[in-house]
N, C-alpha and C positions, 0 to 999 in steps of 0.2 A: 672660144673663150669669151671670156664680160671684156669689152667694150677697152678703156683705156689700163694700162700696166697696173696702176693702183692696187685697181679692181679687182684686178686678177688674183692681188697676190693676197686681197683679203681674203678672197674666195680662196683657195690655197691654205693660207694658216687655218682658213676655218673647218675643214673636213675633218681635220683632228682637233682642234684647238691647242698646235703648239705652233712652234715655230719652225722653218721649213729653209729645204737650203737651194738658191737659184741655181740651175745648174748649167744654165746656158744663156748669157747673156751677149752683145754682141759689144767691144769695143768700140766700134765706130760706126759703119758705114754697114749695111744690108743691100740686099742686092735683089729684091723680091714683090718692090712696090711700084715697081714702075720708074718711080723717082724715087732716089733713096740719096738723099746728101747727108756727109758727114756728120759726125755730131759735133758741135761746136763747142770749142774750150770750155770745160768744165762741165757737160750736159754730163760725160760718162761717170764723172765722181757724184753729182746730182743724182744721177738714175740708179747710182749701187747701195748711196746711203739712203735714196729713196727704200725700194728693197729692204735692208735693214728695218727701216724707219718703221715697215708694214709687218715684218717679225722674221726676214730671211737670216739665218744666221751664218752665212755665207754666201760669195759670189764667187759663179762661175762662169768660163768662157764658150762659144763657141765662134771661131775656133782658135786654137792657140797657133798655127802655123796655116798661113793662107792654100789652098789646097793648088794645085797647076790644072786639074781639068777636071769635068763634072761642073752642073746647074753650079755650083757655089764656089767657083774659081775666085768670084769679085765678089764673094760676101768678106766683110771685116773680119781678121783677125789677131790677136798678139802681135805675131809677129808675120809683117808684111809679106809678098815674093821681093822688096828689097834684102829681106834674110837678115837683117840686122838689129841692134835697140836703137840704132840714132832716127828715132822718128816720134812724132808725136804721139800718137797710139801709145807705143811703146812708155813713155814716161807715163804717161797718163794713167796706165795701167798701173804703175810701179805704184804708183800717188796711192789708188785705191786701196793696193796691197796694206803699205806701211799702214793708213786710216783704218783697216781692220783689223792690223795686227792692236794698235792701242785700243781698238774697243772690243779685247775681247774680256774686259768684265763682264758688256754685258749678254754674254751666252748664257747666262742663268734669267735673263730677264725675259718677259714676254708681254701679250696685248692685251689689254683686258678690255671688253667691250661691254657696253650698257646696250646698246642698239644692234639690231640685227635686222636683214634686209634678205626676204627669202628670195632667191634666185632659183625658179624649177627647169632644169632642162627639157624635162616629159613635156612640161607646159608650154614651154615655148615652141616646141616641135610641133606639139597638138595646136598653139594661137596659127602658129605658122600655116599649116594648112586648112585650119577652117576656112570655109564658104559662108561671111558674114556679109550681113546688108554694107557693112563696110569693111572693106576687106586689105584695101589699100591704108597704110600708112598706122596699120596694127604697132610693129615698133615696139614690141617686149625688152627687147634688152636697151635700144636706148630712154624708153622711159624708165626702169630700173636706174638705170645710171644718172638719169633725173632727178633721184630719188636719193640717190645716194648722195647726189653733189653736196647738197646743202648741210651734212653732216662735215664730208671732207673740206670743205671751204671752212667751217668752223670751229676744227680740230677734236672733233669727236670721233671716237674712233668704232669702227660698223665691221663688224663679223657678215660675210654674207654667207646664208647657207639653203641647204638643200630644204623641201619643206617634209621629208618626210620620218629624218635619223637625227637631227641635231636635236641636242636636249633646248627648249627657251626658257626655262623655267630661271635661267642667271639677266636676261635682260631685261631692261625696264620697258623697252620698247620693241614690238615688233611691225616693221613694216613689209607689205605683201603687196604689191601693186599686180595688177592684170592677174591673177591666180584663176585663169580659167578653168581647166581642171583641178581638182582635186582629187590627189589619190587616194590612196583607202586607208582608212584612220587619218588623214588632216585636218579635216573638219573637227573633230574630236577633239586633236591635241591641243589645236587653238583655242578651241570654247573651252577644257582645262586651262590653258595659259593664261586666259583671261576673266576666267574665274577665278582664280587663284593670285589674282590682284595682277596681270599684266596690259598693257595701253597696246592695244592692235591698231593701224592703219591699214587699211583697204579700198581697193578704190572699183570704176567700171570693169566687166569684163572679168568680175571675180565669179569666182560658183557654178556655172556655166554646165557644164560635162563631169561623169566620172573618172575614171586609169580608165575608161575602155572608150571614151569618146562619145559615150552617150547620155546626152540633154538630160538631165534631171528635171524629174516631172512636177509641175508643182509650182516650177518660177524661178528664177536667178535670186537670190546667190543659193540657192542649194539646201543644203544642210547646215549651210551657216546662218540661213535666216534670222531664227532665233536670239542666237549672240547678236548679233547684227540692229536687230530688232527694225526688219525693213524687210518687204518685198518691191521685185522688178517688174514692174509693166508691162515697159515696153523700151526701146533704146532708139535714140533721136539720131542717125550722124549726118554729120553736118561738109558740107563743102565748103572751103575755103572764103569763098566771100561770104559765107553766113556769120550770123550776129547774134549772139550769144552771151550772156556775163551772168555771173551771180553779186550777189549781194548778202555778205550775214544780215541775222535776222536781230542780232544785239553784241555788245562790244563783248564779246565771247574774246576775243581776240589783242585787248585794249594793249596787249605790256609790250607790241610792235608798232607800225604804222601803222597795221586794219585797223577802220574803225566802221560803223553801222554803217556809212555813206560812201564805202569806198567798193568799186564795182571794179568785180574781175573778169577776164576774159574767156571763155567755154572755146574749144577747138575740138572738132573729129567726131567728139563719142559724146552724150549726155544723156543718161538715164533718168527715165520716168521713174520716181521710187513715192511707192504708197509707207506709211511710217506703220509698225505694229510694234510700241513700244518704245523706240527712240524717241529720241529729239532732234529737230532740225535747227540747225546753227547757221543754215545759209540755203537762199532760195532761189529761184532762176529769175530771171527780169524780164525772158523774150519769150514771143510765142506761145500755143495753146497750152502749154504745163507752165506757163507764168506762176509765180509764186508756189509754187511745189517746191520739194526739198532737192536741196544739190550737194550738201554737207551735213552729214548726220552722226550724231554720236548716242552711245546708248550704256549705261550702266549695267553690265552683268557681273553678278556675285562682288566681286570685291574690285576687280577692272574694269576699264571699259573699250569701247570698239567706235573706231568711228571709219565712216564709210566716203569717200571721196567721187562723187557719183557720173563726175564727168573729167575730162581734161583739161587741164589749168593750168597753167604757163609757170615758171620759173618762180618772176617775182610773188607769187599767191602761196606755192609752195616754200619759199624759204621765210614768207613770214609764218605761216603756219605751223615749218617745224619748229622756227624760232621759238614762238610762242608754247608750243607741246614739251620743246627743252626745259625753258623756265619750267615750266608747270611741273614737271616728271626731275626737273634738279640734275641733267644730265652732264656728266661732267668734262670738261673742254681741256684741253694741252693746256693754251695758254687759257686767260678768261679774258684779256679785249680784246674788241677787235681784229682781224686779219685781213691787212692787204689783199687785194685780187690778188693770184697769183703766188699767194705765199699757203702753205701747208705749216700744221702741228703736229705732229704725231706722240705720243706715248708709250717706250716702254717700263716694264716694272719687276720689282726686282720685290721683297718682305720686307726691305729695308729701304730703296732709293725706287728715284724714277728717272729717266733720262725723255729727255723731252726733243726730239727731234727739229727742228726748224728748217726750212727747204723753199727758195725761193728759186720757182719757176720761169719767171721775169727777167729779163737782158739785162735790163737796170736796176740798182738798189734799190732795195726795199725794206722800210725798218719795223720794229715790233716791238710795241711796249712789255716791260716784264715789272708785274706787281710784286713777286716773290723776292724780299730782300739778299736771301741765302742761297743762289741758285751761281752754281762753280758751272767756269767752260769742262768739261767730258776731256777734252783733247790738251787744253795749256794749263788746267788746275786753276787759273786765276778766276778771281768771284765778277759775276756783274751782275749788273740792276739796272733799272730805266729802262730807256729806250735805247736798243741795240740794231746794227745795218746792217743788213745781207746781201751781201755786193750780189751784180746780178748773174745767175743760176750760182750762189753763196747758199751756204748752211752753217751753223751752228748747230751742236749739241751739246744740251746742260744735265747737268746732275743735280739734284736735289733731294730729299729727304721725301719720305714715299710719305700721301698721305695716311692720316689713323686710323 
């Protein structure tokens, strides 16, 4: 599976693009990780409306009566080998129950995503065993989920999907990180997607091989050259104490904190790229490909593609998408601000939206709310301002969908 529960359950809604029902969750405690402590008050109501929040339209157990022998004697269940309800499991579960039964207006509702984030199995199987000059610390899925973060921290909501059956033609943005192979027709549909006015992100270690594992001749990235408007050299990686950063080439970036003079840091992979047709938006600062490109963007048909040429840390990434959100008008749960540790989610409904809110965090955490008209889901009473979500606390509001 992807990386944290989230993720999963994007991945999940997204195969069909509906909404999908959990079918085995664990009340408390697992028995599989070596350490597994319980969940602490209130995580399992946090983790069901999480779920919800991501388009599950139901929660379920496993398992409902703790089993007396077999590997999952001591995995959590409903109801304990104490046999009874007077336990805390047991209420806790009850809790969840009633909280779904009042929300089930919205079974009619769903996730609507602007962003999507391909996820390939084939691909990662195939990064997996490649024999590269660097071969250690490849990491497909946790940089996928790198990728993703910066969306989930700012209540944008991200379809991940497969790269070869989902339709893209509904998102504004599609991001592709590592797409080493390509299987047969991807190339294609992307260079459609982004002809047809769609923002592609892609980064090293794209273009690589075909479905059958063999190096396309000609140069990385393949067959996406073209769109791309870049060819691959050659590929730098770098060891750990090596030194590395880029620098944009102009305040491409100005509506965050990048600005011309702010230098980011390279790790692991850095590609040599010759430009045929792009533009370089950001350049390297170390070493023989000094000033060469390391961020590139290029106009095809009506969209465009930009290519992220090495590995770059967190903070570069979330100003980046920052900046590509603004740009592309992508639309967030709430629109200020969010707490570390706090989630937005959105679902929708022709008529309303219900806005999930979900604090991860031990201690409260509060979130300003701009929308004057927005009712608690659960007590019917209206609020505004700024509102607290004690800690691992949710709210969910109801408001008028927008036009």
């Amino acid at each position: 599976g992807l990386g944290d529960v989230y993720k999963r359950q994007d991945l999940h809604r997204a195969y069909k693009q509906r909404s999908f029902l959990l079918m085995e969750s664990t009340p408390s405690v697992t028995n599989w990780q070596g350490i597994s402590r319980p969940k602490r008050p209130g995580m399992h109501q946090l983790s069901s409306l999480q779920a919800v929040a991501h388009g599950a339209n139901g929660v379920g157990y496993f398992q409902w009566r703790q089993s007396r022998g077999g590997e999952e004697k001591f995995h959590g269940a409903v109801v304990s080998h104490a046999g009874h309800e007077n336990t805390r499991t047991f209420r806790e579960v009850s809790v969840v129950g009633k909280l779904l039964a009042q929300l089930e207006p919205i079974l009619e509702s769903v996730n609507q995503a602007e962003v999507a984030l391909i996820y390939d199995f084939q691909n990662e199987w195939a990064l997996n065993l490649a024999q590269l000059p660097r071969s250690v610390d490849k990491n497909y899925q946790e940089r996928c989920l790198v990728h993703y973060r910066h969306f989930w921290q700012n209540g944008v909501t991200v379809d991940i999907i497969n790269s070869t059956f989902a339709e893209l033609s509904n998102y504004k943005l599609l991001v592709a990180p590592m797409l080493y192979m390509l299987q047969e027709g991807v190339a294609e549909r992307m260079a459609d997607y982004v002809e047809a006015g769609g923002t592609l992100v892609t980064t090293y270690l794209t273009g690589v091989v075909d479905q059958s594992d063999l190096v396309f001749l000609g140069g990385s990235p393949g067959p996406l050259k073209e769109m791309l408007g870049i060819w691959i050299e050659e590929t730098d990686v770098l060891f750990d104490h090596h030194q590395q950063s880029i620098q944009l080439t102009q305040d491409t970036l100005s509506s965050t904190r990048i600005q011309g003079d702010t230098l980011y840091p390279v790790k692991k992979y850095a590609d040599i790229v010759h430009l045929q047709g792009a533009e370089a938006i950001g350049i390297y600062e170390q070493d023989f490909y000094a000033g060469s490109p390391a961020v590139t963007v290029n106009k095809f048909g009506s969209g465009q593609a930009y290519y992220l040429a090495a590995r770059y840390d967190d903070v570069f990434l979330a100003d980046f998408y920052g900046w590509l959100g603004k740009v592309l008008g992508l639309k967030k749960a709430v629109s200020s601000p969010l707490l570390s540790g706090v989630n937005a989610q959105i679902r929708r409904t022709d008529a309303e939206k219900y806005i999930f809110l979900l604090n991860f965090e031990p201690l409260p955490q509060t979130v300003r709310l701009e929308n004057p008209t927005i009712v608690d889901a659960l007590t019917g009473q209206v609020v505004s301002g700024e509102i607290t979500l004690g800690g691992h606390g949710f709210r969910i509001l109801k408001l008028e969908n927008d036009p």
